[in-house]
C-alpha positions in Angstrom: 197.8 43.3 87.7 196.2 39.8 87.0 192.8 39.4 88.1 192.7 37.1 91.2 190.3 33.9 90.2 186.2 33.4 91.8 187.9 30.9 94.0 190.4 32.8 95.2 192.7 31.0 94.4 196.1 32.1 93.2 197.1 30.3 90.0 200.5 30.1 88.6 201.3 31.9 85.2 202.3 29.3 83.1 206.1 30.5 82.1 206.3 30.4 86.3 206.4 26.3 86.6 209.4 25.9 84.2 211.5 28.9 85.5 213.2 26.0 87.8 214.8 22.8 86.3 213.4 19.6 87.5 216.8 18.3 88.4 216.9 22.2 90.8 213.5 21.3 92.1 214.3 17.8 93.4 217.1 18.8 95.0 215.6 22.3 97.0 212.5 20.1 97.6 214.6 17.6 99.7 216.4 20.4 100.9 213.3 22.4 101.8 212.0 18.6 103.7 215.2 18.6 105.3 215.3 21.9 106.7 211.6 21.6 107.9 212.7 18.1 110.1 215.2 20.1 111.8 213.1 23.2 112.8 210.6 21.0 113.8 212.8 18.8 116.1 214.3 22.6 117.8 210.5 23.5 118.2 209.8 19.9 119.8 211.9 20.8 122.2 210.3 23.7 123.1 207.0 22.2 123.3 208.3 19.4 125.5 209.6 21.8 128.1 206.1 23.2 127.9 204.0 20.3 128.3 206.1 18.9 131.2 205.2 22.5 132.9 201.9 21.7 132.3 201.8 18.3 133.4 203.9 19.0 136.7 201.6 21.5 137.5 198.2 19.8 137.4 199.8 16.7 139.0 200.5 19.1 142.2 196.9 20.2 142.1 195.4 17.3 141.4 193.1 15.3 144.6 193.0 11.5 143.7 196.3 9.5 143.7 195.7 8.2 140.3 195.4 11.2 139.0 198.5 12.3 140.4 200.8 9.7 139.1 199.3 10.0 135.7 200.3 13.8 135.3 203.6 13.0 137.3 204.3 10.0 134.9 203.8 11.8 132.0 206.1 14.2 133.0 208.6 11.6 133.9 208.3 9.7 130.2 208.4 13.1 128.4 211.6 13.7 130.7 213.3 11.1 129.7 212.0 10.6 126.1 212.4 13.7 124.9 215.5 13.4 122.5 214.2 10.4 121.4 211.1 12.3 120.5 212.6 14.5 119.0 214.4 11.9 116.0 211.0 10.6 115.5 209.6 13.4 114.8 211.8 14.3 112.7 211.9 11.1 111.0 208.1 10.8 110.6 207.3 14.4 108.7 210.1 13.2 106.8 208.8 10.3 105.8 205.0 11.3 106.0 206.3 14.3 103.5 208.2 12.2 100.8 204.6 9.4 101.2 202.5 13.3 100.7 204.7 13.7 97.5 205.0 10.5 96.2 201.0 10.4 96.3 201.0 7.7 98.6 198.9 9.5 100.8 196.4 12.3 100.9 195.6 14.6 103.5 192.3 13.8 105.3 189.9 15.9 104.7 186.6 16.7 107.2 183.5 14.6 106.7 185.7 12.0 104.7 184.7 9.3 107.0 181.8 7.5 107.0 179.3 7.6 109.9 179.5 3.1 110.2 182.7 3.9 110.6 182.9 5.5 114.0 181.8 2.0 115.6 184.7 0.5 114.4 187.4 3.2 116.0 188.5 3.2 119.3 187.5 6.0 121.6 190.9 6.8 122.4 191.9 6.8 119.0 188.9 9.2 118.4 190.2 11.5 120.7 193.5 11.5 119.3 191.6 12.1 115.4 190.0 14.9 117.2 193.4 16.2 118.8 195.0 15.6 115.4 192.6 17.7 113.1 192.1 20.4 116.1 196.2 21.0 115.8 196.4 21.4 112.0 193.3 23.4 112.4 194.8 25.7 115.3 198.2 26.1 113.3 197.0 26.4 109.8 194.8 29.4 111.6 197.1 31.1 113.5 199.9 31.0 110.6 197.3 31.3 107.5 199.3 33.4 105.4 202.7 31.8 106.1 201.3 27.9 105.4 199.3 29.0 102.3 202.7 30.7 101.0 204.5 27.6 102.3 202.3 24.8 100.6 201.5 26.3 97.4 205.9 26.6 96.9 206.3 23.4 98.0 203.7 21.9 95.8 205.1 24.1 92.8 208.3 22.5 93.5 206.5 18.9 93.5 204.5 19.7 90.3 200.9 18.5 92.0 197.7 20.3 92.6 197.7 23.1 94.7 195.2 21.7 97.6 197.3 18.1 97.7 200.3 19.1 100.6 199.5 20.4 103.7 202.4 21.0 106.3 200.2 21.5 108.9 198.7 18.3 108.6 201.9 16.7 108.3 203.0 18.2 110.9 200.0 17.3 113.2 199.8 13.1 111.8 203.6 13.2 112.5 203.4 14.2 116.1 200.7 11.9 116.7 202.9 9.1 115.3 206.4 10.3 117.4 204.1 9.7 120.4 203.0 6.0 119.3 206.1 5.0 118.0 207.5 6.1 121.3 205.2 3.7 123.4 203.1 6.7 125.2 200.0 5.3 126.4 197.0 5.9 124.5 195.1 8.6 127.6 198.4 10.1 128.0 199.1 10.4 123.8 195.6 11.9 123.7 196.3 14.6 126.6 199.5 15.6 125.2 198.1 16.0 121.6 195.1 18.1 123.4 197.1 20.2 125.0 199.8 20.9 122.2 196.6 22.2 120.6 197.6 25.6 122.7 200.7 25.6 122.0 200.6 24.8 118.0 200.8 28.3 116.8 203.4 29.9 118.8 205.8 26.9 118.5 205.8 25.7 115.0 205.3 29.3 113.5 209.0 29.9 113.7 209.6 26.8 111.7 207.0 27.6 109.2 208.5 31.4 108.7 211.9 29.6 108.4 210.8 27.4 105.7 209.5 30.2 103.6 212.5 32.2 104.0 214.5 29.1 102.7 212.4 29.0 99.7 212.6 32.7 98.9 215.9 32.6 99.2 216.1 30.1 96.3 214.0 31.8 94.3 211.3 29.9 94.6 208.2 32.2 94.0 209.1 35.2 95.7 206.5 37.1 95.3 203.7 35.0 96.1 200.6 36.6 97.9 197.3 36.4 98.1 194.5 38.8 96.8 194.4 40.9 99.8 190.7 42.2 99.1 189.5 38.7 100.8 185.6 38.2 101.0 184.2 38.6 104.6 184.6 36.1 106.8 183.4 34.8 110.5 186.5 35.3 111.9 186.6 38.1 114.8 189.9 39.9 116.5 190.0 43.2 118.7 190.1 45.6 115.9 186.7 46.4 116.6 183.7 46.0 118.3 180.0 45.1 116.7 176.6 44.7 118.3 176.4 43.8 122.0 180.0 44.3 122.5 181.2 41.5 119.7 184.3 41.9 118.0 184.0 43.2 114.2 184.8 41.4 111.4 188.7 42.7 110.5 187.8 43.3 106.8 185.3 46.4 108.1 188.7 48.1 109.7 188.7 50.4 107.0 184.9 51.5 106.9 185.4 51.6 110.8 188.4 53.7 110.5 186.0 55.9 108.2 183.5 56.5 111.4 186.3 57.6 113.1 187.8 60.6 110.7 184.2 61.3 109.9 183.2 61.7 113.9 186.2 64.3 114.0 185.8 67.8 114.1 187.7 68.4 111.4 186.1 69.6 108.1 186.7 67.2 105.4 187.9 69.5 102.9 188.6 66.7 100.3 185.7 64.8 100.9 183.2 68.0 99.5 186.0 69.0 97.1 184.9 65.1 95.5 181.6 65.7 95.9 181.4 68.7 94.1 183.8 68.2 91.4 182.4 68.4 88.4 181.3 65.2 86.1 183.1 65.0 82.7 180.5 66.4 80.1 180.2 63.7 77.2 177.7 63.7 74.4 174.3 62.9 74.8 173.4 59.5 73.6 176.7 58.1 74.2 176.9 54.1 74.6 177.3 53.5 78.7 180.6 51.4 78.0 182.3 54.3 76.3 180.9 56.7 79.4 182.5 54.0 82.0 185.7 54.3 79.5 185.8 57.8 80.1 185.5 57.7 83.8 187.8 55.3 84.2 190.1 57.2 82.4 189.7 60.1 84.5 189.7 58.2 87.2 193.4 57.0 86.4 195.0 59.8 85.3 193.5 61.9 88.8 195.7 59.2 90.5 198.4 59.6 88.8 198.6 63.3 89.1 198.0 62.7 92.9 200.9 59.6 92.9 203.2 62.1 90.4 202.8 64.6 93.7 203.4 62.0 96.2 206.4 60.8 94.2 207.5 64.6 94.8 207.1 64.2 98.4 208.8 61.3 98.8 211.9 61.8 97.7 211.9 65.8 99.3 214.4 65.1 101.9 213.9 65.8 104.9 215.9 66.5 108.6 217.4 63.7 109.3 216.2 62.3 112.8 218.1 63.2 115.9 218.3 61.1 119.1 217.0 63.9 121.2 215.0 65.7 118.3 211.5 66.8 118.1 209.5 64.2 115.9 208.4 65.6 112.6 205.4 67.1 112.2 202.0 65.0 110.3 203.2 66.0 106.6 200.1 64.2 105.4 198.3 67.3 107.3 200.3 69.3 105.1 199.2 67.3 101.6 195.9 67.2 102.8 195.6 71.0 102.7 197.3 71.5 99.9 195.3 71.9 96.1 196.0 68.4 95.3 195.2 67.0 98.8 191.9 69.4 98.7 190.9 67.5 94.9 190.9 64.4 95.9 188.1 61.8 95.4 186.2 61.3 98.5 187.9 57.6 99.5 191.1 59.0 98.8 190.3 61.7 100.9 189.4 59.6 103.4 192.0 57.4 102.9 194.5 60.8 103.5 192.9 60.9 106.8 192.6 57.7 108.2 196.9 57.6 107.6 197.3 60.9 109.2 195.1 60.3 112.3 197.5 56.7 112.7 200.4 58.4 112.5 199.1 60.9 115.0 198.8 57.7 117.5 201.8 56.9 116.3 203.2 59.9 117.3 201.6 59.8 120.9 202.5 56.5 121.9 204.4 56.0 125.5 206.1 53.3 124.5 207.7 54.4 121.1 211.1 55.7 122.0 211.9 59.4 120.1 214.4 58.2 117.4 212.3 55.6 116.3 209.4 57.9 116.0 211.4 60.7 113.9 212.5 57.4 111.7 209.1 56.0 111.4 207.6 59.6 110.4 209.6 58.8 106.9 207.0 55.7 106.3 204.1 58.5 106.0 203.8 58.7 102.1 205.1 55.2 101.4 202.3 53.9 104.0 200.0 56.6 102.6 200.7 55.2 98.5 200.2 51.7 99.5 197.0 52.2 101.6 195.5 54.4 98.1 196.5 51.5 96.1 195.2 49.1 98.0 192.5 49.6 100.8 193.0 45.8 102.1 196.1 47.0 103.2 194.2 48.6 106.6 192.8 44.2 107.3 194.9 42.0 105.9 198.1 41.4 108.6 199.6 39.7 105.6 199.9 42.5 103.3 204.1 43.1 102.0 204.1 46.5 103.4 202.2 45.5 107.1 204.6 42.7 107.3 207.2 45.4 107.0 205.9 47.4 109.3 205.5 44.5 111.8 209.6 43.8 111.3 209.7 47.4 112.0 208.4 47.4 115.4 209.6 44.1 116.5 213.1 46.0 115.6 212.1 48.7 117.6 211.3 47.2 120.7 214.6 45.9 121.0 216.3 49.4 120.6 214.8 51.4 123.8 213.8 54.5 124.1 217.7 56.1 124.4 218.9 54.2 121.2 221.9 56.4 119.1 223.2 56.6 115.8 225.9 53.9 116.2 223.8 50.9 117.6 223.5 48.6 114.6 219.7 48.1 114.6 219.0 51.3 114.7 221.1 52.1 111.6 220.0 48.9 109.7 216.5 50.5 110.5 217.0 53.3 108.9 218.6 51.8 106.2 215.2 50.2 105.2 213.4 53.4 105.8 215.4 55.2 103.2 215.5 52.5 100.4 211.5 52.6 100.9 211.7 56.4 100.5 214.1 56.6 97.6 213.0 53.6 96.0 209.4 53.0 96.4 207.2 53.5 93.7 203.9 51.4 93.3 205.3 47.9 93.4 205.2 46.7 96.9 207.7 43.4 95.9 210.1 46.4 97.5 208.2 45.8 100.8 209.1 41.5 100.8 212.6 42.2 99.8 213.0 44.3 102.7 211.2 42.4 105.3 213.1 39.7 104.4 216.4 41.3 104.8 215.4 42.6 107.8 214.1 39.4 109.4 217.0 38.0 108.6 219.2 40.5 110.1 217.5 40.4 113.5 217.7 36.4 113.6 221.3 36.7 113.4 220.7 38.8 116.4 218.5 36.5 117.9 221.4 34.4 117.6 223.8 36.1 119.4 221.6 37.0 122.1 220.8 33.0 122.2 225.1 32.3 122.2 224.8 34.6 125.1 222.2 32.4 126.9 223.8 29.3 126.2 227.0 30.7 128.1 224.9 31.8 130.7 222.4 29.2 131.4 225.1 27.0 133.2 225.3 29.4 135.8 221.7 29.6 136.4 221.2 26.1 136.5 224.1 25.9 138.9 222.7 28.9 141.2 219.1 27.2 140.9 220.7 23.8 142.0 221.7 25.7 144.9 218.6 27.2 145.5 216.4 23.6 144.9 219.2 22.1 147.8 217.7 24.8 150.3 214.0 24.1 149.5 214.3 20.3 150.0 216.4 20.5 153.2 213.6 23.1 154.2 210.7 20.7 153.5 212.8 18.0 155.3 213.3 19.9 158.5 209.8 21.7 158.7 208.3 18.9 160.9 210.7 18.4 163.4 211.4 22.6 163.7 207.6 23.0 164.0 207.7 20.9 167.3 208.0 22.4 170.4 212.3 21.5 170.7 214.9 23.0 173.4 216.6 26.2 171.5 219.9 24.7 171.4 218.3 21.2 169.2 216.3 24.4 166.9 219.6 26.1 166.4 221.5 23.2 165.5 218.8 21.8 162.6 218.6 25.7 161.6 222.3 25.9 161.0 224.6 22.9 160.6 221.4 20.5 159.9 220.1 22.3 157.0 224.2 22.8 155.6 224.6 19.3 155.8 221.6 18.5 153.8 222.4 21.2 151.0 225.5 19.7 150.9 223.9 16.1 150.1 221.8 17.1 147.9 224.5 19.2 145.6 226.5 15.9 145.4 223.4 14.0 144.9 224.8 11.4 147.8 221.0 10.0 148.9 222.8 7.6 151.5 224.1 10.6 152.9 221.1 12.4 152.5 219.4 9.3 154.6 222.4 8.9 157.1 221.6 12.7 158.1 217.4 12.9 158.2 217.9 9.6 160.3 220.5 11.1 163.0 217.9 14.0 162.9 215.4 11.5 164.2 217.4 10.4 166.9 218.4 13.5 167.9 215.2 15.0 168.7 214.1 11.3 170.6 216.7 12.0 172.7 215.7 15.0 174.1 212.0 14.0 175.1 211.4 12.9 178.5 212.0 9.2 179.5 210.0 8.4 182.7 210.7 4.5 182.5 214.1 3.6 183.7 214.0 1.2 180.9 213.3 4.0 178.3 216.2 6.1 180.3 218.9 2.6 180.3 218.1 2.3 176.4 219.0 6.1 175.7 222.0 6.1 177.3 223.1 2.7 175.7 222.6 4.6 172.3 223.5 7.8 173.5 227.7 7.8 172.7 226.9 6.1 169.0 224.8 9.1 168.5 227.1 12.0 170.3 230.0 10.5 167.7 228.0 11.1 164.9 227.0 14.5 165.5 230.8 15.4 166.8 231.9 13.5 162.9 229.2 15.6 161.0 230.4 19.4 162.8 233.7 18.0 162.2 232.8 17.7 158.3 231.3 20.8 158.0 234.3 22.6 159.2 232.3 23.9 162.2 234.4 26.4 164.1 235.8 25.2 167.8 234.1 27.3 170.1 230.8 27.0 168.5 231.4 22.9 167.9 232.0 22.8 171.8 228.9 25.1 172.8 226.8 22.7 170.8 228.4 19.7 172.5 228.7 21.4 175.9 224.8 22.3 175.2 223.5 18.7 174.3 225.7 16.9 176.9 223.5 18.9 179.6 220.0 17.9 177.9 221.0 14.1 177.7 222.1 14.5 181.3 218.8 15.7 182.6 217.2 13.1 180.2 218.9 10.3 181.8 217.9 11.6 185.4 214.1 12.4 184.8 215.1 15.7 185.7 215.0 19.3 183.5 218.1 20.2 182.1 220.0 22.7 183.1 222.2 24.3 180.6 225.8 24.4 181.3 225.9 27.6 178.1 223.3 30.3 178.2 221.9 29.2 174.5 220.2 32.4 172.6 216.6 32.1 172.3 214.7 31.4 169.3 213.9 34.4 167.1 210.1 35.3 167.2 208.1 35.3 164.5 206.4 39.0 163.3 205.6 40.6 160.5 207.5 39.6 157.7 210.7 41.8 156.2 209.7 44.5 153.6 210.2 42.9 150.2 213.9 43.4 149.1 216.4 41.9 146.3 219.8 40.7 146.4 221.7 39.9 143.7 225.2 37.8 142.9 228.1 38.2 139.9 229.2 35.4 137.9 231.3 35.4 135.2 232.0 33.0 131.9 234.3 33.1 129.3 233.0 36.3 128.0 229.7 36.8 129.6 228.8 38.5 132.5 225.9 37.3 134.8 224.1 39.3 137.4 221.3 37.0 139.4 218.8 38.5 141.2 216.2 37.5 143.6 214.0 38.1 146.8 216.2 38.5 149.9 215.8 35.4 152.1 213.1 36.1 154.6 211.7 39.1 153.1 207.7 39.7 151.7 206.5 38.1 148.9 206.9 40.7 145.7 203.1 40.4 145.2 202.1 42.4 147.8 202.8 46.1 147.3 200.2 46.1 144.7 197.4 43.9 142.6 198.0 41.1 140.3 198.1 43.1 137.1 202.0 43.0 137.5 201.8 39.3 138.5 199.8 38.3 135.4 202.3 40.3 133.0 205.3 38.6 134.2 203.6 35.3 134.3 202.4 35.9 130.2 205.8 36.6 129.5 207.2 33.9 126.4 210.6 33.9 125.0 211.4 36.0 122.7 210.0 38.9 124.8 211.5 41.9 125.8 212.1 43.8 129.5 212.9 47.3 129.9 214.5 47.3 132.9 215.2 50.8 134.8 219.3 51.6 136.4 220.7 54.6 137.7 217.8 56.2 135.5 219.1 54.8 132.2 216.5 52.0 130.4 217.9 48.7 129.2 216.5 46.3 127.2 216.9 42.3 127.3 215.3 39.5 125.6 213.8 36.8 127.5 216.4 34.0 126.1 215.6 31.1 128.7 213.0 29.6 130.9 215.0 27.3 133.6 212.1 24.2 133.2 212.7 24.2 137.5 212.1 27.1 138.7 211.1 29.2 135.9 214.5 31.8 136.6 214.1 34.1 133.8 217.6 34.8 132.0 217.9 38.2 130.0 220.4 38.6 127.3 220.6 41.9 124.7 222.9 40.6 121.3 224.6 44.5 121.8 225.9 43.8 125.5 227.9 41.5 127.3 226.0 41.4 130.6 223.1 38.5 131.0 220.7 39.0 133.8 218.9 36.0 135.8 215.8 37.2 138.0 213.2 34.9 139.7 209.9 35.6 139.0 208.7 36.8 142.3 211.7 39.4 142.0 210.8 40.7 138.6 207.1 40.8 139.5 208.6 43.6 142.3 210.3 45.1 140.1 207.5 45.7 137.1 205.5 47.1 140.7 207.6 49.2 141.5 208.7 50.8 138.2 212.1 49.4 138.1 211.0 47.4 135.3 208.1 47.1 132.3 207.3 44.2 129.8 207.8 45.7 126.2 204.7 46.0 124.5 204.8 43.0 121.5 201.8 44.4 119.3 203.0 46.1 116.5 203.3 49.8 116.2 200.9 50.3 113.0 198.2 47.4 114.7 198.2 49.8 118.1 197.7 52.8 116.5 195.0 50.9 114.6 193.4 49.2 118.0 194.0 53.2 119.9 192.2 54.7 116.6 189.4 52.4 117.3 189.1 52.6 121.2 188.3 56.2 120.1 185.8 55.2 118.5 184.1 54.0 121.1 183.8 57.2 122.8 183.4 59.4 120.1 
């Protein structure tokens, strides 16, 4: 292996520039440019629905009109510039990327500007530098591995310096510019641009991981990687914890992992086996280089005796996993306690232990389903080789075989914990876990090829659960329609059925009123809509007391204009006979005893008014649609019943409300788990809709509905972190309390 520069910085072999033709590298370049513009134009998208969340949502809370109609304004432009933000966008990295290549331009780099400078720029403009650079930063962050791998192909392809492109930059300048060219006001570009800040990684990462698996599969630089034994850095995550409760430094997983198998009670057999082992005898007076030959001899031919045996291991078959089988026992116990397990050197006894005390979490984990588990125990000596090669393997995310491992267990979530033989993921699953074990020696390019095949297989599924959506999302749209109809006749009505009113007016605004309205607003007939709120208003005037005759004289000059409207809207509505004449019958008795000064007296004995109590318990109902070939099943609190927050805290609450798409459900029927993807966000309402690639069934739930579902067991948000990273982050809670 070539040694990895002081810099760190991965330099191509020589022979590696020329294995493309230049007539091959202009065209996947513009290829690669042109694949990029369309990714970033789908995540847009997503970002726009996002941001107009956002904005609606601090306009509602916000105190001072002005403030208001900013957020609401914004919301509105984004609305109804969106696909045309979505070309320029598009158009701008395109053009920003060919200026980046040409060498027109050149990434800005911090401190470039000159401190007279700043009295010359705008404070608006500031903001948006600031927005800008915070972006790329966030992004280039969050995607690290996947942007370094992205720009250093790219500028291979190019033939410039390495440090020249930067997508994320591109990326960030070119979304600046989409707003501008768009005509967004300078406060509102700056606020979006801020606020994209916390949406960078999650929406452009797809598009990033896209472009590199275009690239790869062109050949371009395959195999490119970092050094994985990276120098410490100031970054933190929850792998551990450090002084006063600070997070450690992820490069220390491995000596942290070391507390942990050394805090065991276990005896580490290998560790004093090391220790004790004898030191090769060499003359005395021997030069020190020729001593460090000689070790490092040793050294290499100990490992491969213990690779030679792990080679052995490997490729002993063993029982192949059963659905309802018990998971296969720890066989790193077993090497460990064997002669060549008890000889090792002391890190590769540790090492030994550290991979057997993960795979014991592994084992133990609630949320691994069986079959997955017995396929997973197969990783243990691949997982166990790779981590003795290479200890960055425990810190570095970006390692081939932890990428693989991350594929892995976003595969498994989707399978469930009663997955069998015949579902496709499961066997493509186990496909990749036998290659490793047949085929796996010491290269880990075995681990990239895989992951690769892999990802792509479950973004074609991705893409059939997202067909499925597509069919789907009509119907929820349509149902939600519905349901946005019954909250703005609600909101119109609530003043008037708050005032003390005769039963009779109540019933009728409750019932035909409140139809009528729907009804207006399904159509989107506002005159209609206007025609109705105002007969409303009349209505209710004529049923308060007139004690001025000339009050009483103008009533009843109105009063048959307004009797024929109401008898032309129950007409409309299909009202049935006998209740159309009760209402009639009813109102005819309170305009009579309005026009006399008199109290009415009721020619129908009109039900009274429901009472108000306690509210319903919390239930669900749910509807069946059908399209084409999808199935749809929306659910949602029962009209009138408890909020779903109340059986319990808000830990349930907060987990729906964290849920992204992408993410899976478990959801519990007739004691038989399913699992859907979260395909669709309705930008209205937030309805979830549910899809699985494997089923023909969708499922639409409301939030409130799902959060009483997840209370009370019905349902359970599929943990996302990987499985090796929560065995890792469960080894290391341990710690804590060892």
């Amino acid at each position: 292996m070539a040694a990895t520069a002081a810099d760190n910085i991965i330099r191509f072999p020589d022979g590696a520039r020329g294995s493309v033709a230049d007539y091959d590298r202009a065209q996947v370049l513009s290829a690669s440019r042109d694949t990029m513009a369309q990714r970033l134009r789908e995540a847009l998208r997503v970002l726009l629905t996002r941001l107009q969340e956002e904005l609606l949502a601090q306009g509602d809370i916000a105190d001072e009109r002005e403030e208001r109609s900013f957020y609401y304004g914004g919301r509105e432009l984004l609305a109804t510039s969106a696909l045309r933000l979505e070309g320029i966008f598009a158009a701008r990295w395109l053009g920003l990327f060919d200026q980046v290549i040409r060498g027109a331009i050149a990434p800005k780099r911090p401190g470039g500007e000159h401190a007279d400078d700043l009295a010359l720029v705008d404070f608006g403009e500031m903001d948006e530098d600031i927005a800008v650079k915070a972006i790329a930063a966030t992004l280039g962050d969050a995607c690290e591995e996947g942007l370094y791998a992205a720009n250093r192909r790219l500028t291979y392809l190019a033939g410039l310096a390495d440090d020249v492109l930067r997508v994320e930059e591109i990326v960030a300048h070119s979304l600046r510019a989409a707003f501008s060219d768009a005509g967004f006001p300078t406060p509102l570009r700056a606020e979006l641009l801020r606020k994209t800040q916390a949406h960078a990684a999650t929406v452009f990462e797809p598009a990033v991981h896209d472009l590199n698996t275009f690239l790869v599969g062109r050949g371009i630089v395959p195999n490119l990687r970092r050094s994985f034994a990276q120098a410490p850095v100031a970054k933190t995550q929850r792998d551990g914890t450090g002084k006063d409760g600070a997070v450690a430094d992820s490069t220390d997983v491995f000596a942290l992992l070391q507390r942990l198998v050394a805090a065991q009670p276990m005896p580490l057999a290998g560790a004093s086996a090391g220790a004790n082992q004898a030191s090769p005898q060499f003359p005395s007076g021997t030069d020190s280089s020729v001593l460090a030959a000689g070790a490092a001899a040793t050294m290499a031919i100990a490992m491969e005796k213990v690779m030679a045996s792990l080679d052995v291991l490997q490729r002993t078959p063993l029982p192949q996993p059963t659905v309802a089988g018990p998971i296969s026992a720890n066989v790193l116990r077993e090497f460990r306690a064997s002669d060549t397990g008890q000889n090792l050197g002391y890190l590769d006894a540790v090492t030994v232990d550290i991979v057997a005390t993960l795979f014991d979490f592994i084992f133990d984990d609630p949320a691994i389903g069986d079959p997955i588990k017995a396929v997973v125990a197969r990783l243990q000596i691949p997982v166990l080789k790779v981590a003795m090669l290479d200890k960055g393997f425990f810190s570095s995310k970006a390692h081939p075989a932890r990428r693989l491992l991350d594929c892995i267990s976003r595969a498994a979530v989707r399978c469930g914990p009663q997955v069998d033989h015949q579902d496709p993921l499961y066997a493509r699953i186990a496909e990749v876990v036998d290659r490793l074990q047949t085929e796996f020696a010491q290269d880990t390019q075995l681990f990239d090829v895989l992951n690769i095949e892999l990802e792509n297989f479950l973004a074609h599924q991705e893409e059939q659960a997202d067909a499925r959506a597509a069919q789907a999302a009509p119907l929820v749209e349509a149902q939600e329609h519905k349901e946005l109809a019954a909250m703005a006749a609600e909101q119109s009505l609530a003043g008037w059925l708050a005032m003390p009113l005769p039963a009779v007016i109540t019933d009728l605004l409750n019932v035909e009123w409140r139809a009528l309205l729907v009804r207006s607003y399904l159509v989107n007939d506002r005159e209609s809509w206007s025609e109705a709120i105002n007969t409303v208003s009349e209505l209710v005037a004529s049923v308060q007391p007139h004690t001025e005759i000339g009050g009483r004289k103008l009533l009843a000059a109105h009063l048959p204009a307004l009797v024929n409207k109401i008898h032309d809207y129950l007409n409309s509505l299909s009202v049935p006979e006998d209740r159309r004449l009760a209402l009639i019958d009813a109102l005819f008795s309170l305009h009579a005893a309005v026009l006399r000064g008199t109290t009415p007296v009721l020619t129908t004995v009109w039900p009274a008014a429901p009472t108000s109590g306690q509210p319903a318990v919390a239930e669900m109902t749910s509807e069946h649609f059908e399209t084409g070939d999808t199935q749809l099943d929306s659910i949602s609190l029962a009209e009138g019943t408890a909020p779903a927050f109340i059986e319990s805290g808000d830990e349930a609450r907060e987990s729906v409300g964290a849920l992204q798409r992408g993410d899976w459900v478990e959801f519990i029927e007739a004691e038989t788990a399913l699992r859907y993807r979260l395909s669709w966000i309705s930008p209205q309402r937030g309805i979830l809709l549910f899809t699985n690639p494997h089923s023909p069934r969708a499922l639409s739930i409301a939030p409130a509905a799902l959060v009483l579902r997840v209370e009370r067991g019905d349902a359970r948000v599929v943990p996302v972190e990987p499985i090796f990273d929560r065995a890792v982050s469960r080894a290391l809670e341990t710690l804590k309390v060892v």
